[in-house]
N, C-alpha and C positions, 0 to 999 in steps of 0.2 A: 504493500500500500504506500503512496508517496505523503511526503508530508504534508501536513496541512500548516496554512498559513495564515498569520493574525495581525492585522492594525487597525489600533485601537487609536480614537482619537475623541477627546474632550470639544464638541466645537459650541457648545453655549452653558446657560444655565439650567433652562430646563426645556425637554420636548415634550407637547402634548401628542399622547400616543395613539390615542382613540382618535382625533383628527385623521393621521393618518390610514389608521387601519380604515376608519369609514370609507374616505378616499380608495381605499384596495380592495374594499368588500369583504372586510375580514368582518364576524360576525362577532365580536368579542369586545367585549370590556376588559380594559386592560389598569390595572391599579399599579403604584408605585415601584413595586419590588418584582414586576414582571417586563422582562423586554420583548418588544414587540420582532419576533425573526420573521424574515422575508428572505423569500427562498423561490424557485417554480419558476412558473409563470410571471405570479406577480413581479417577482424583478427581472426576468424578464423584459414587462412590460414598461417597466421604467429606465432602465440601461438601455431598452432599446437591440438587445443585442442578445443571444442565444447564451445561456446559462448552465452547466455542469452539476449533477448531483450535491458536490460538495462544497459549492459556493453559496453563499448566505450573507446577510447582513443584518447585523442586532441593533437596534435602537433601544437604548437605555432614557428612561426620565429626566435623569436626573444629566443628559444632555451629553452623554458619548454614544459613539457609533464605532461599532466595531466591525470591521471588512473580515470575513473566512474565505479564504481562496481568491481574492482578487488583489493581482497585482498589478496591475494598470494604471497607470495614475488619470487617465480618461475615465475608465468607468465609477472609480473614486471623487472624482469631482463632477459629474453627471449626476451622481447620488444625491451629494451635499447640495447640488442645485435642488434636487426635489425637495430635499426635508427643507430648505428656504424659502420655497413656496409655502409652507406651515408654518415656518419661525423667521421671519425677516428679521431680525435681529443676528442671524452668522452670517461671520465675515467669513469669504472663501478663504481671501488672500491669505492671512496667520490659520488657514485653519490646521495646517501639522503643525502650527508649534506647539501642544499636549499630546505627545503620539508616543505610541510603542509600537515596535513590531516584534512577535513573537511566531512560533512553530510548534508543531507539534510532530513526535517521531514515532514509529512501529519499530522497535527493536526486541529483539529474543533477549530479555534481562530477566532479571531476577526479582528487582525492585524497581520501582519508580524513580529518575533521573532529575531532578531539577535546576538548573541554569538561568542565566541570567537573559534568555535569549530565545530557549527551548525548553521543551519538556519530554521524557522519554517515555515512554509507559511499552509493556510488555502484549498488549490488545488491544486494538481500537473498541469504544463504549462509543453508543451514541449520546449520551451525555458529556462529553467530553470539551466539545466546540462553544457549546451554551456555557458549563461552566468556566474555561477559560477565558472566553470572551466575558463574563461579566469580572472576574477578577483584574483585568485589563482595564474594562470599564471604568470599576471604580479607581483603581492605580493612577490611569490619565485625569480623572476627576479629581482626584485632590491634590495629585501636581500645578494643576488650575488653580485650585482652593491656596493653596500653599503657599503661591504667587500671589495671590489677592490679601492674604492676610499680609503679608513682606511690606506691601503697596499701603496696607492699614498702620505698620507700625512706623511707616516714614513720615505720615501724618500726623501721628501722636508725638514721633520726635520734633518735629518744628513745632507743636505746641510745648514740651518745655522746656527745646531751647531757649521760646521768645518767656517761658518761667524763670528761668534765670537767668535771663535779661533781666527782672525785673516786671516784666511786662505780663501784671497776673489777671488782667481782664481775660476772658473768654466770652465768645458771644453765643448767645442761648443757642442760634444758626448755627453755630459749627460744634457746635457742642450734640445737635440732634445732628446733623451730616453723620458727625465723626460712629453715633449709638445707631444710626441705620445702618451702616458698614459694618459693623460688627455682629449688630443681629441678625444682618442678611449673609454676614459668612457663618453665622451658627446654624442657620436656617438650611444656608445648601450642605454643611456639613453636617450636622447632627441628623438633624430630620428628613431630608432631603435622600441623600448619598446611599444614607444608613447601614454604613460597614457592618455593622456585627450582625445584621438579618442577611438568614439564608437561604438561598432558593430552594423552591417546594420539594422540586426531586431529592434535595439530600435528605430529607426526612424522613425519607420510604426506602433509600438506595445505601445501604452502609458503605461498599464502596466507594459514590459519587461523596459520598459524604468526607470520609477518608482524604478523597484527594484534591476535596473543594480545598479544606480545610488546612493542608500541604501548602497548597497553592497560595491560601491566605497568610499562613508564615514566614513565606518563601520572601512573599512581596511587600510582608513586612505593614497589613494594612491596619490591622490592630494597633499594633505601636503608634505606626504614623497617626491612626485616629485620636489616639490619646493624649500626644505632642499637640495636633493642635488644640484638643478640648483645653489643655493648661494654658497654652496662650493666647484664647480666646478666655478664659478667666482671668489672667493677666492682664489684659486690653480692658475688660469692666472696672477691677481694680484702680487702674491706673485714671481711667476716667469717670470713676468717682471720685479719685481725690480732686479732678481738675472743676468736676460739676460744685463739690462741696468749696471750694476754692472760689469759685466763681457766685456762690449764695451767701456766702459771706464775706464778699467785695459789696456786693449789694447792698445786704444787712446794715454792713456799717455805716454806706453813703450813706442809705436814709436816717438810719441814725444820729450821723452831723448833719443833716439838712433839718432834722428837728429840734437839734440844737441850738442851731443856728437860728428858726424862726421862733424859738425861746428867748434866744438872748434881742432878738429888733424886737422882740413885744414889752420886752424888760425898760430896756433904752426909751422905746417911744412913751412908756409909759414912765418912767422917770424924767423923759426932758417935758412930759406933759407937768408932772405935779410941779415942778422948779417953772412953771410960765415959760420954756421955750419954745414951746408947741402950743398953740390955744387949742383947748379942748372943745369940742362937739356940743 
């Protein structure tokens, strides 16, 4: 059997899936932790072009597409045109900068084989292609993520740089900018992504399960998940103190502004009782 072949690429934040099956005449509701595979006919009918048993394409929610058997960079960018007609928001141009390419090999082993690259297995499963392909999925999805929180924390440095400048004003605007970015990268990463849910088939299949599960430590997505969970409580942290920082710059002005129209009520009423002010 020859090998089979994987690129995975992250091109937005999220796909709506049911759009497009509608679009295919797929009969199915498709909820978050399931990817929509296109295979047959139907891709086929969108490439345009005669398709092979073992070519597919997985669309994940949570906004990667993963290519099995197509190395073309034609029929890869034909694709991305379609799911564009559903999500205008992907840009083709940067669309591989979140990509992996990976394989899969038939070899007479003993055990299962993992690399950085490939993966060996001693029998082709048909579970195989679904589960790689979503570990890839999510892989290029929080390399995304990864990058966007990096992008969050250059933000937060020019805010206390311009702190210890001295400069402790914060404006309520960027103060909600800075807490949207941040909830919107807990959002695609926690809720969103949701690394540690696993697909239906390892439930039933101790094997698939086995080497979903290989695959998940391999690629390290646990850990990675939990790195950013920390610095995504990091990032609240931090901008609490700059929110509490900023409630009590306020606190205080109003504060001296009350003091202030204490002490001219003082004044005007002592230059009134001494005759320099005629009183009313």
């Amino acid at each position: 059997m020859k090998d089979i072949t994987f690129k995975a690429m992250a091109v937005t934040n999220e796909i709506d899936l049911n759009k497009i099956a509608i679009h295919c005449g797929i009969p199915k509701k498709y909820t978050w932790e399931q990817p929509l595979i296109l295979r047959g006919d139907i891709l086929k009918s969108i490439l345009k072009k005669d398709i092979d048993a073992f070519q597919q394409v997985l669309v994940f929610s949570f906004g990667s597409v993963v290519f099995v058997n197509h190395t073309h960079k034609d029929e890869i960018t034909g694709f991305l045109k379609f799911i564009q007609s559903f999500e205008p928001d992907i840009e083709l141009q940067p669309a591989d900068r979140y990509t992996d390419d990976y394989s899969l090999h038939i070899e007479e082993i003993d055990s299962m084989e993992l690399t950085d690259k490939y993966v060996v297995v001693a029998e082709y499963e048909s579970f195989y292609p679904e589960l790689i392909s979503t570990v890839l999925a999510k892989s290029v999805a929080l390399e995304k993520i990864e990058e966007q929180l990096g992008k969050i924390h250059d933000s937060l440095e020019i805010m206390i740089e311009r702190l210890e400048k001295g400069n402790l004003r914060v404006g309520n605007k960027e103060l909600a900018r800075t807490t949207a970015k941040i909830v919107r990268h807990e959002y695609n990463t926690l809720a969103y992504i949701m690394i540690l849910d696993k697909p239906d088939l390892t439930w039933t299949n101790s094997t698939a399960s086995q080497f979903y599960d290989g695959m998940m430590v391999f690629f390290e997505l646990n850990d990675r998940f939990k790195i950013l969970k920390s610095k995504t409580d990091i990032l609240y942290h931090i901008l609490e103190g700059f929110s509490n920082i900023s409630h009590s710059i306020r606190g205080l002005f109003v504060e001296w502004i009350v003091v202030i129209l204490i002490v001219i009520e003082v004044v005007l009423t002592i230059l009134q009782i001494i005759g320099w002010i005629p009183s009313h």
